[in-house]
ROKOL-374483 format. One line per 5 residues: number of its first residue (from 1); their letters; for each residue x, y, z of C-alpha. Coordinates in pm, whole numbers. Each point is the difference from the previous one (the first is absolute). Example, Ala and Ser with C-alpha at 12.3 -4.5 7.8 and 13.67 -1.06 7.14 Angstrom:
BEGIN
1> as> 1230/-450/780 ~ 137/344/-66
***
This chain:
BEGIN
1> xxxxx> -2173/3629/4197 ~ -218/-273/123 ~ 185/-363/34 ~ -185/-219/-251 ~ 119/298/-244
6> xxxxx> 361/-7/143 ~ 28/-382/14 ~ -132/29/-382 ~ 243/259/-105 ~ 289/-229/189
11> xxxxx> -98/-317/-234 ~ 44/199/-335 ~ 280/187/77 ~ 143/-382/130 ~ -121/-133/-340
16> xxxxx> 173/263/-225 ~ 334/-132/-44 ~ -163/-301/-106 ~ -216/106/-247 ~ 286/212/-142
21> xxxxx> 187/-310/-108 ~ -211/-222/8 ~ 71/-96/-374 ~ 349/36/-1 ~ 265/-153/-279
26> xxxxx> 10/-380/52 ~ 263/-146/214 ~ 204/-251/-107 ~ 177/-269/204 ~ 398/-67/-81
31> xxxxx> 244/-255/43 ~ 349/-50/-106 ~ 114/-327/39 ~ 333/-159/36 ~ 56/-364/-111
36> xxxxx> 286/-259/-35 ~ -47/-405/-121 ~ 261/-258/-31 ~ -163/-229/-278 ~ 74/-367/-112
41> xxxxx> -38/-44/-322 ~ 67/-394/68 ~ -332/-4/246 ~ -176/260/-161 ~ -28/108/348
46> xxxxx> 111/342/175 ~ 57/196/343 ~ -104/320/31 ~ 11/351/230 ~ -165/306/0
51> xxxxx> 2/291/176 ~ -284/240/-46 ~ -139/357/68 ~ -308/27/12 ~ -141/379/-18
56> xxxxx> -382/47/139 ~ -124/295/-151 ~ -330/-70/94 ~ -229/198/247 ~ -41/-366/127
61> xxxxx> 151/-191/280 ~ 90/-352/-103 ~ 0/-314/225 ~ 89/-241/-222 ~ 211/-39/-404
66> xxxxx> -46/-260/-258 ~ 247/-153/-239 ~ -58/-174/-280 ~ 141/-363/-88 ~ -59/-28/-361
71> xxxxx> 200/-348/-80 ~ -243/-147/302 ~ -298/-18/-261 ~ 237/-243/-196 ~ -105/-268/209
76> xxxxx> -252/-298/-44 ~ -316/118/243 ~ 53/357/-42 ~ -250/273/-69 ~ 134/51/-391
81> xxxxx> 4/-385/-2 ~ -335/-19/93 ~ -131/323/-176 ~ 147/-155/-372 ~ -150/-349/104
86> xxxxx> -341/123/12 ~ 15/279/-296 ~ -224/-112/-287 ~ 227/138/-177 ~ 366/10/153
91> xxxxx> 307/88/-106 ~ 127/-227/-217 ~ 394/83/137 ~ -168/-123/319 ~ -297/-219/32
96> xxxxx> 117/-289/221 ~ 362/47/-34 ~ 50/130/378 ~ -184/-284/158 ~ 252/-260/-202
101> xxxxx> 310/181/138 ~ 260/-217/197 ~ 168/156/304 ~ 307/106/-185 ~ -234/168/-257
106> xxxxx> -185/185/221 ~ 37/339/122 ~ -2/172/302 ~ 133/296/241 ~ 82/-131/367
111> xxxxx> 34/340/236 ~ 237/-142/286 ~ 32/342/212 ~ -154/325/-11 ~ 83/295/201
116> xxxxx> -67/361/51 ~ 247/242/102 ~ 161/-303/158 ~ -311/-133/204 ~ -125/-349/-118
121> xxxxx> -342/7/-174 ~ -283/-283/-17 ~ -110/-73/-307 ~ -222/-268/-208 ~ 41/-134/-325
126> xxxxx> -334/-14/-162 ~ 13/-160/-340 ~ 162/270/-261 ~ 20/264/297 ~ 193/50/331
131> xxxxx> -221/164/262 ~ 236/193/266 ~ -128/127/345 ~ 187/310/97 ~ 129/36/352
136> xxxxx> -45/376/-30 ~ -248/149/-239 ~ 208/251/-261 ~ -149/342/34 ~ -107/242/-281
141> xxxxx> 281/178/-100 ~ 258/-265/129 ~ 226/-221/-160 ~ 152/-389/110 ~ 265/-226/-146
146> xxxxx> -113/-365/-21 ~ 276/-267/-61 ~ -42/-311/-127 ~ 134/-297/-99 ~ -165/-265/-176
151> xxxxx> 53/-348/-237 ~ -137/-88/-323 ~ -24/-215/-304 ~ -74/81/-378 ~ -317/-190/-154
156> xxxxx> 39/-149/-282 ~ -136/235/-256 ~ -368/9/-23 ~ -114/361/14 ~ 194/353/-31
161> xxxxx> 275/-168/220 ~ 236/-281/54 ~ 260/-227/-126 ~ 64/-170/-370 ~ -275/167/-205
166> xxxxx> -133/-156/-360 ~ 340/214/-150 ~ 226/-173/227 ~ 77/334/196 ~ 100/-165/374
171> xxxxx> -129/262/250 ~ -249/302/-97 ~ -30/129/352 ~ -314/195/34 ~ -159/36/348
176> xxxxx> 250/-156/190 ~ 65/212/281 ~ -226/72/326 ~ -146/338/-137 ~ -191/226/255
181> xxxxx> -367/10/-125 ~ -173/365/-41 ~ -165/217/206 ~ -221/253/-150 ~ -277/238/107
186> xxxxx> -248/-306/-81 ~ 215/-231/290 ~ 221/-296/-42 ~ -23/-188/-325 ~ 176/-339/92
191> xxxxx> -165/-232/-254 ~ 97/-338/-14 ~ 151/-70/-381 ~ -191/-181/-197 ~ 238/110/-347
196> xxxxx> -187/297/-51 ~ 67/385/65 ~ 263/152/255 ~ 57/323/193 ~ 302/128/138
201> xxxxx> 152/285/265 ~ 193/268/-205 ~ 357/-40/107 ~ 362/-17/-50 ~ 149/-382/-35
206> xxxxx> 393/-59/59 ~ 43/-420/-74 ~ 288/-230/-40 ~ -30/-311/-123 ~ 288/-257/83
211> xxxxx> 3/-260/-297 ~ 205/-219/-211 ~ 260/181/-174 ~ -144/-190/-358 ~ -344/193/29
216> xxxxx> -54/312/-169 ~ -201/192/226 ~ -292/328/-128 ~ -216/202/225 ~ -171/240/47
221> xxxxx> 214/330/116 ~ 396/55/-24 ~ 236/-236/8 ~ 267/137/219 ~ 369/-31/-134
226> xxxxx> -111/-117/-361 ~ 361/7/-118 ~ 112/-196/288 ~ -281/-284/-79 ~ -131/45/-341
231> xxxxx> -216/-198/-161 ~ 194/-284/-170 ~ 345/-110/24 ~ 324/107/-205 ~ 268/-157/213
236> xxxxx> 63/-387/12 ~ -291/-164/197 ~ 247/-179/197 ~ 120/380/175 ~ -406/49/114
241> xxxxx> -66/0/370 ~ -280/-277/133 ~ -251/220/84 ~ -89/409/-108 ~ -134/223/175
246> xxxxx> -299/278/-214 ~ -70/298/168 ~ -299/127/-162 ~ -121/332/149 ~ -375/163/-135
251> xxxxx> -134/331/163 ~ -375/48/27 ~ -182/-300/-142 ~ -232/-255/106 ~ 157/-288/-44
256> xxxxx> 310/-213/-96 ~ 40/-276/-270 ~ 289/-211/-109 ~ 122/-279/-240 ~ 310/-198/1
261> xxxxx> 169/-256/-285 ~ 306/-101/-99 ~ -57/14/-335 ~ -162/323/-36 ~ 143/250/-266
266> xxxxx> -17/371/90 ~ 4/300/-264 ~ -84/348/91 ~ -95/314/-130 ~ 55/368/93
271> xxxxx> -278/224/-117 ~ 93/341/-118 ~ -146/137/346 ~ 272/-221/192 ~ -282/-272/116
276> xxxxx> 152/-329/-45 ~ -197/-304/-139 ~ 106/-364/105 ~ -75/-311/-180 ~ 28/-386/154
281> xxxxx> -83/-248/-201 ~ 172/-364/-87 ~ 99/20/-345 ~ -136/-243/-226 ~ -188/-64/-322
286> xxxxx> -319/83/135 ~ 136/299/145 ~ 345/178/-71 ~ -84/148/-366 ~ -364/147/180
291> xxxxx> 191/64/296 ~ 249/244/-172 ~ -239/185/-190 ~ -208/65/304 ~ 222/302/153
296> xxxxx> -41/271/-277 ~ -398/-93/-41 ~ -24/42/398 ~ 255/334/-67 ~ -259/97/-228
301> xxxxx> -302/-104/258 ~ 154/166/271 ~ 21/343/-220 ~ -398/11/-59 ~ -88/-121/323
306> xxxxx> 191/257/190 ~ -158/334/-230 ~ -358/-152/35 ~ -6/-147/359 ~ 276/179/273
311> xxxxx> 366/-22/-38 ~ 149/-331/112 ~ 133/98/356 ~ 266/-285/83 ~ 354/-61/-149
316> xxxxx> -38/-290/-149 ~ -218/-311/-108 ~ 12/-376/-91 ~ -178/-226/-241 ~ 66/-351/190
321> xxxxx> -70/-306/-114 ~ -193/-237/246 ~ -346/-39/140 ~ -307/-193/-146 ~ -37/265/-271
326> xxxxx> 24/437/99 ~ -16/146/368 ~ 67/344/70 ~ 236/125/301 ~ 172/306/76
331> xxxxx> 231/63/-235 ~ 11/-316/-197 ~ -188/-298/-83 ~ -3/-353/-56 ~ -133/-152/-363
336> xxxxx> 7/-277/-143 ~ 220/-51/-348 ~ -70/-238/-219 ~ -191/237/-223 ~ 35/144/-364
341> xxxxx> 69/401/10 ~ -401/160/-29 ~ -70/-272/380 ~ 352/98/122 ~ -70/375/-47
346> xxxxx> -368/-32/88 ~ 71/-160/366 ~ 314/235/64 ~ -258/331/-120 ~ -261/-147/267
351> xxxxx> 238/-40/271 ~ 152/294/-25 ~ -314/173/18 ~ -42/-91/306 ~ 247/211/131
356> xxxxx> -225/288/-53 ~ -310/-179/128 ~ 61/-207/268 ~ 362/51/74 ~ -16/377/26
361> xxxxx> -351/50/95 ~ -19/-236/256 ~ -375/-128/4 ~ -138/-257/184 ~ -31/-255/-296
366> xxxxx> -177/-247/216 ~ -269/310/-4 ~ 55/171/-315 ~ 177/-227/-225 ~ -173/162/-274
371> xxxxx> 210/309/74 ~ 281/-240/-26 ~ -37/-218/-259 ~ -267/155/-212 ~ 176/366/-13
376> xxxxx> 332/-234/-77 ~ -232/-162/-280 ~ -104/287/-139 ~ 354/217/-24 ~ 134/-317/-188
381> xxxxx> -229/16/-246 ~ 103/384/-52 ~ 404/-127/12 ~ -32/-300/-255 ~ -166/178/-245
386> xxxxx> 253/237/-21 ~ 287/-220/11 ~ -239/-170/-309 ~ -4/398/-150 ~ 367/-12/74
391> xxxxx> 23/-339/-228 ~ 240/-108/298 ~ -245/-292/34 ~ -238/-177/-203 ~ -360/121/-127
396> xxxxx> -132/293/-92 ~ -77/344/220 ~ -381/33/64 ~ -229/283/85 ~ -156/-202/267
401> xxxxx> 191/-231/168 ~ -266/-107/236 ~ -263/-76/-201 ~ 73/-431/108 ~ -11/87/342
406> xxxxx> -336/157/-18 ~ -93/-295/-197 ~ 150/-230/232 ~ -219/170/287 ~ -318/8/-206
411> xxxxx> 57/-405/-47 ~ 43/-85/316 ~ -296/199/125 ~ -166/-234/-149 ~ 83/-305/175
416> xxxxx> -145/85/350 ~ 327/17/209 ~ 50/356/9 ~ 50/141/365 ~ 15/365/117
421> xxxxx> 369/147/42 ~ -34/66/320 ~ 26/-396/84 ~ 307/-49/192 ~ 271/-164/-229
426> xxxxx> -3/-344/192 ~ -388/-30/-2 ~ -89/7/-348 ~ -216/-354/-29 ~ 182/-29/-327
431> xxxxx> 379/60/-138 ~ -200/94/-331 ~ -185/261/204 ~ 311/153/162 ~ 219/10/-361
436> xxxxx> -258/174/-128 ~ -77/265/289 ~ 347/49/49 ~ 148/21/-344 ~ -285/76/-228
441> xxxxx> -219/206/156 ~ 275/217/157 ~ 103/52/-332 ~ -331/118/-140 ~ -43/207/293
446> xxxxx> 289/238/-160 ~ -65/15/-344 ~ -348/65/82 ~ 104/281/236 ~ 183/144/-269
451> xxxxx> -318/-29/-246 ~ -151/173/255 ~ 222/352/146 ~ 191/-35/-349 ~ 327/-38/-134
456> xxxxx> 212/323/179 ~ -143/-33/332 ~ 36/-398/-12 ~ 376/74/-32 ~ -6/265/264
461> xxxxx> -161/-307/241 ~ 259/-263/-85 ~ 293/259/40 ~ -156/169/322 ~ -129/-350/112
466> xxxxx> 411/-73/20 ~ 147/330/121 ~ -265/-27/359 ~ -46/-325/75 ~ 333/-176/-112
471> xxxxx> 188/-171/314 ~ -344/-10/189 ~ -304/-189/-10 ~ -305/123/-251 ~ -357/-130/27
476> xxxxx> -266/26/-288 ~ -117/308/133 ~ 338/133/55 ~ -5/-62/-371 ~ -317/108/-128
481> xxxxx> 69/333/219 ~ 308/77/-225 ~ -198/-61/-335 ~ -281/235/166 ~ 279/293/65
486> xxxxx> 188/-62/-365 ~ -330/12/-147 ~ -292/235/211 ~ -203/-244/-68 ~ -201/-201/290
491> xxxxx> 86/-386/-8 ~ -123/-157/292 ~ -291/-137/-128 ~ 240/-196/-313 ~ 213/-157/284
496> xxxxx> -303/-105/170 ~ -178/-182/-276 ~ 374/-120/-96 ~ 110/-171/310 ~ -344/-71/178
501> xxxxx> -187/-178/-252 ~ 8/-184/-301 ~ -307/201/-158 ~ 176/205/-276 ~ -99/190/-272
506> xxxxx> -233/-55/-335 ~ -131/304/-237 ~ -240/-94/-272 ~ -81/199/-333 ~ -383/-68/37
511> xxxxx> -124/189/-287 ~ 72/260/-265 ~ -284/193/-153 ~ -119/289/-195 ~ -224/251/234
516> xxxxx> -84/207/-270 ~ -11/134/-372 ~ 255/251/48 ~ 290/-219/55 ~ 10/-100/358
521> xxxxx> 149/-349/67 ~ -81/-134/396 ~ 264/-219/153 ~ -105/-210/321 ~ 222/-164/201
526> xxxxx> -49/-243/279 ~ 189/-110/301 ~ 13/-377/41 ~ 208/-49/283 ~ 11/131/363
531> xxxxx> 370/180/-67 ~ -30/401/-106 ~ 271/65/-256 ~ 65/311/-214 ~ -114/-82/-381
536> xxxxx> 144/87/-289 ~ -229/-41/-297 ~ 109/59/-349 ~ -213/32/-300 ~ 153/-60/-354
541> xxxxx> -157/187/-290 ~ -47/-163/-319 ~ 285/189/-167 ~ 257/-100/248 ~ 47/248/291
546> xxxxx> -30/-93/373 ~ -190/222/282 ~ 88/-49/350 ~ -270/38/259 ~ 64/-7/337
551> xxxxx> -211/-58/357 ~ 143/-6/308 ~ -171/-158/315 ~ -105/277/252 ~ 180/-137/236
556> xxxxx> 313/53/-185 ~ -37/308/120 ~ 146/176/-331 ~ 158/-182/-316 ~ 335/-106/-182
561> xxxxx> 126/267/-258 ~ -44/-89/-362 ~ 268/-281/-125 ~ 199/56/-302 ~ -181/-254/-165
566> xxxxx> -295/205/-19 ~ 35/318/-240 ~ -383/12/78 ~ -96/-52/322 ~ -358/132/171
571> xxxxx> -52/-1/362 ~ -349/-75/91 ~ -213/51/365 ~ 114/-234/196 ~ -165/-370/121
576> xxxxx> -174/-52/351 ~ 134/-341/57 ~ -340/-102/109 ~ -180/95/-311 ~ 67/-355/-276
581> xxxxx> -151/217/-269 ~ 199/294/-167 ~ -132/218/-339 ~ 183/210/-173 ~ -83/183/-340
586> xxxxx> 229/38/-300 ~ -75/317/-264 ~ 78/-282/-264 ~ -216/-203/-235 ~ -25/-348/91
591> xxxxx> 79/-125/-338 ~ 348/168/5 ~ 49/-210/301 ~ 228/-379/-69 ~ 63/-77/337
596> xxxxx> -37/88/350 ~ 190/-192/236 ~ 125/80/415 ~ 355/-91/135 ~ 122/-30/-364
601> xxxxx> 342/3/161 ~ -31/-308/194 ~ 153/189/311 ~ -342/-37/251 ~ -47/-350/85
606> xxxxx> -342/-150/-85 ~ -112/-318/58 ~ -244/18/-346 ~ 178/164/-336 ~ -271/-137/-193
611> xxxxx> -237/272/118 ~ 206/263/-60 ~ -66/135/-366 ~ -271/86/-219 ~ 22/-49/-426
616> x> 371/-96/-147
***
């Protein structure tokens, strides 16, 4: 064996275990995190300390951690002050409201110490994030404890978090903590907060919060010794200790939110599967009689929601009032409530949502928020209009509940603003711009999806979407890859046009003529815009009756099975997407024809609906 050949075989057989995993399962980083505060309700001010594990399951050896400081950005000078001073269109719970804050307004987390198995760390506070030096780097494979302790003080309400909202709730206590930013197979994702999009470590949270004995305290996870705490007082006020102690433990979750008032009113109710919903709200005219009908509608919700989308997995969750209007956390969320019933239920339907998209499928939102907030879009729709079927609210049940939010899309096309989705949440030049990326086209992207595989295997992708990629961290192609395996169908090339550009589809009917004595009617159709989409053309006869005819884009690789709505469905060759011109021939006279029209339905989005029918 000569030794060029030997050195060769050396190098392959050096590279094999390599290349066999080489595409393993993702890893996943984990943390569980340990916290205790001693808050003064009189200074709006509080002490914290944490102790946390951090768990690198990375192939990666890590110098250095980041933690972020969300109140920090509640400051005049900082980056969300700045960002919502220069927005042409800013938030109007924001605009210049930060840079007018006094110093007891103002927010902020102050890290005093920082260590790491007991050794002191260096660290830097930089804006909304704390950058930490590590004295020894942590190995794959190894774990650390970091402890902590730290001072703070609650803004004054202005966005998702903060003291005395509009409804008079005194502390809605949303990023409040120092929370460990992620690490992912893409790197570290410490982005300074601007009010946009978050991303957490998956992890177990065990916090007690010292407060005044008046405040009624909700969180996420379980309170620990409910019956020695409870949630209002029976016995004389007089007999209450100064301060309580909640010990709220949650397993496997991304983050941790709380609220606290004194006048807060809790009800509850136990499903008939043993989960327990919680309700917090102050009672009131503007919100007890709302407030009391809310927990058999969200009984009701909760019902649908788990056949359709993945069994809830947790024990319990609660509706909480608080906030600047709805923000979803692990098992609960804060809302606001002044609202009648159809806004109440609307905003506690979105929110909860999000525990299957964003909550349990932990994606980057400030990447994907459309995965977020569009998929949570989208899945509301599907919830309200059954609750509306249901008569439990208002209106009536609809066969397409998403026809305004394919309106809403084709509108704003027209102004200009649209961006791509793959703009990072805090870059979008407009808040316009980002609304609509995130929460309309998100949604779009699903109902379209299910326009295109069809109705059974669009269930089998939101069901097997849940069952592999809850408690991890899904991408669009992680996605798109589930849809493709429900389905057999190849999808690349719709996520693609989807999330990369803004060029979408257009079919026109361009002509319908007679070729010949006989009988033989000639339908051409044209492709407008740069998207491929299946078509669906149906002709209506003269006497009534409806023929389905549909063309699938080669690169569908194959096509959806015929829908129930179509008793008479024809499959015809399919359409090379770079051909605009398609022909087809119809064994039927052209004057039994009234109408020939593509996307009848309304299910593919088009920019032009004007183009789409011929006669009637």
């Amino acid at each position: 064996m000569s030794a060029p050949f030997l050195r060769l075989l050396l190098l392959l057989c050096s590279c094999a275990p390599a290349l066999l995993f080489a595409q393993p399962e993702r890893w996943q980083q984990r943390a569980a995190y340990r916290m205790e505060i001693d808050f003064d309700v009189r200074s709006n001010q509080y002490t914290g300390t944490q102790e946390l594990t951090y768990f690198n399951n990375s192939p990666d050896t890590l110098d250095k951690v980041f933690y972020h400081l969300y109140f920090n950005a509640f400051q005049p000078g900082s980056q969300m002050d700045l960002r919502n001073l220069n927005l042409p269109d800013a938030d109007d719970r924001v605009k210049d409201r930060i840079s007018k804050l006094g110093p007891d307004e103002i927010g902020y987390i102050k890290v005093n110490t920082l260590t790491r198995d007991g050794g002191t760390l260096t660290f830097q506070e930089v804006g909304t994030i704390l950058e930490v030096t590590l004295d020894e780097p942590i190995l794959p494979g190894d774990s650390t404890t970091f402890s902590m302790s730290w001072d703070a003080q609650v803004p004054l309400q202005i966005r998702r978090s903060g003291r005395d909202n509009a409804e008079g709730i005194e502390y809605s206590m949303a990023q409040w903590y120092p929370k460990l930013a992620e690490y992912d197979y893409q790197g570290w994702h410490a982005n300074p907060y601007i009010g946009r999009e978050f991303y957490g470590v998956w992890g177990d949270f065990d916090v007690t919060i010292n407060i005044d004995s008046d405040y009624i305290v909700a969180a996420t996870g379980y309170l620990q010794q409910p019956e020695a705490i409870g949630y209002g007082y029976a016995p004389d006020p007089a007999s209450r200790p100064e301060m309580l102690s909640y010990r709220f433990v949650a397993p496997q979750v991304h983050d941790f939110v709380w609220a606290a008032d004194p006048d807060y009113t809790h009800t509850s109710l136990v499903r008939e599967n043993g989960t327990t919903l919680n309700f917090f709200y102050q009672p009131g005219e503007e919100t007890t009689e709302n407030w009391e009908r809310l927990p058999a509608i969200m009984d009701a919700a909760f019902a649908y929601v788990n056949t359709h989308f993945g069994q809830y997995p947790y024990e319990q969750y609660s509706f909480i009032q608080g906030g600047d209007g709805g923000m979803e956390y692990p098992m609960a969320t804060l809302i606001t409530g002044h609202r009648n019933l159809n806004s109440l239920v609307g905003v506690s339907v979105h929110e909860l949502m999000h525990t299957w998209y964003q909550m349990l499928m932990g994606t980057n939102e400030a990447l994907y928020a459309w995965m977020d907030e569009g998929f949570t879009s989208w899945a509301s729709s599907e919830v309200m209009n059954h609750l509306r079927g249901e008569g439990l609210i208002e209106g009536e049940y609809v066969e397409n509940p998403h026809e305004r939010t394919f309106a809403s899309l084709r509108a704003f096309r027209q102004s200009g603003l649209q961006e791509p989705l793959t703009v990072h949440a805090d870059h979008f030049a407009t808040n316009s711009a980002y609304s609509v990326a995130s929460y309309v086209n998100g949604s779009v992207f699903l109902e379209q999806l299910r326009y295109i595989i069809g109705e059974e295997a669009f269930a089998r992708t939101m069901h097997r979407y849940y069952h592999d990629w809850r408690f991890k961290h899904p991408n669009p192609n992680d996605f798109i890859r589930i849809a493709e395996k429900s389905s057999g169908l190849e999808l690349d090339w719709y996520r693609e046009y989807w999330v990369n550009g803004t060029d979408y589809a257009d079919y026109a009917v361009d002509d319908v003529e007679d070729i010949d004595s006989s009988g033989t009617t000639r339908i051409d159709l044209k492709r407008v815009g740069r998207m491929p989409m299946p078509v669906e053309v149906t002709v209506t006869l003269e006497d009534g009756s409806e023929k389905y005819y549909y063309i699938a884009p080669q690169i569908l690789r194959g096509e959806k099975p015929q829908p129930e709505y179509a008793s008479d469905w024809t499959v015809l060759p399919d359409w090379g997407w770079a051909n605009p011109n398609y022909s087809f021939t119809l064994d039927i006279n052209k004057q039994q024809i009234a109408s020939v029209r593509i996307n009848a339905r309304g299910r593919m989005f088009e920019d032009d609906l004007d183009n789409n029918a011929w006669g009637d």
